[in-house]
LUMKOL-338028 format. One line per 8 residues: number of its first residue (from 1); their letters; for each residue x, y, z of N, C-alpha, C. Coordinates in steps of 0.2 Angstrom, whole numbers. Layout:
N
NUM = a = X,Y,Z,X,Y,Z,X,Y,Z  ...
//
This chain:
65
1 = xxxxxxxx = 4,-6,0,0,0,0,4,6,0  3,13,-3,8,18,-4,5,21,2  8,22,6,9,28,13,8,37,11  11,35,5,9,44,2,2,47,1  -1,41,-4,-7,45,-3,-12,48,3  -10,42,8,-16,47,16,-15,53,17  -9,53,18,-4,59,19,-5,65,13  -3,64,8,-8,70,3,-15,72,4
9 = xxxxxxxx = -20,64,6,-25,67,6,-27,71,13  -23,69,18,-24,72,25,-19,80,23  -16,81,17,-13,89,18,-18,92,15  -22,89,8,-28,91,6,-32,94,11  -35,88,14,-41,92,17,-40,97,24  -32,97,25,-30,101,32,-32,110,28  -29,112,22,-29,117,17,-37,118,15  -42,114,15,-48,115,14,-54,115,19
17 = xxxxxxxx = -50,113,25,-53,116,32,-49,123,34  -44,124,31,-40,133,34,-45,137,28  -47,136,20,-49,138,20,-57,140,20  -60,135,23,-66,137,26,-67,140,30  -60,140,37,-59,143,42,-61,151,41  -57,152,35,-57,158,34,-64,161,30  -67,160,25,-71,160,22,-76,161,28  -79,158,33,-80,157,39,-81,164,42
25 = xxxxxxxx = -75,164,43,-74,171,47,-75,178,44  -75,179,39,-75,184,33,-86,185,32  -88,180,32,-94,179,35,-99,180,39  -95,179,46,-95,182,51,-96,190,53  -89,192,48,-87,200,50,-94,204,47  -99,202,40,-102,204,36,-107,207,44  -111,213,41,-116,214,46,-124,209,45  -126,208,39,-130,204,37,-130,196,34
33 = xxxxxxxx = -122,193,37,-122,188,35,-126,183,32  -124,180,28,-130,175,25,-130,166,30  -135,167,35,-136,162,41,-137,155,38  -140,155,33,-139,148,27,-131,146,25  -130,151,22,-122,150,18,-118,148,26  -119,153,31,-114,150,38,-116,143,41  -123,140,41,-124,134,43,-121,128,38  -121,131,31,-119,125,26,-109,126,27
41 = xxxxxxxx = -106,130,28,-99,131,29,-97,124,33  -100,128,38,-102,124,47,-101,116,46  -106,115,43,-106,106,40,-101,103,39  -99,109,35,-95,106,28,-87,105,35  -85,111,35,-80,111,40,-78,106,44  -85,104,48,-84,101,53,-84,93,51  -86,91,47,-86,86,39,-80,83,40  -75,89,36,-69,88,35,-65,87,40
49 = xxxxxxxx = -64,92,49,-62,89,53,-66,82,56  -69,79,53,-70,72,57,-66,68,50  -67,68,45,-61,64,40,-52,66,41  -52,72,44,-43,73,45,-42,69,52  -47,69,58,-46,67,65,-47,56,60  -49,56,58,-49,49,54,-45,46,53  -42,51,48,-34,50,46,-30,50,49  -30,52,54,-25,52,60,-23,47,63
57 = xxxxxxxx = -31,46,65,-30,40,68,-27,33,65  -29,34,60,-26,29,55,-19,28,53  -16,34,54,-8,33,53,-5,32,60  -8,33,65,-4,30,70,-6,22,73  1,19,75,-4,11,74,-8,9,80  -9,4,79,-12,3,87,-6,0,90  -4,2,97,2,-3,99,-1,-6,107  -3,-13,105,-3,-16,116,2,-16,119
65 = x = 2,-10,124,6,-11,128,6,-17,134
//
């Protein structure tokens, strides 16, 4: 199995959670933000940190001590 791919895909999706991060924020700042567009971010964001917290997990091994 190639070891690089998780790894690319967990650098991917780290970059696509910072940019929501931000897009996020920038949202926020508006005075009449659009409350739909923030909840769909929201999703999506949190989405992604449950598949990056996935990967994670998966690169480290299990070890019984």
């Amino acid at each position: 199995m190639n070891d690089d791919l998780p790894l690319a895909r967990l650098a991917q999706l780290r970059a696509e959670h910072r940019v929501l991060d931000e897009r996020l924020s920038k949202l926020r700042a508006e005075p009449l933000g659009n409350q739909l567009e923030l909840a769909r971010l929201k999703r999506t964001k949190l989405r992604l940190k449950d598949e990056i917290a996935f990967l994670e997990d998966q690169a480290v091994p299990d070890i019984i001590a």
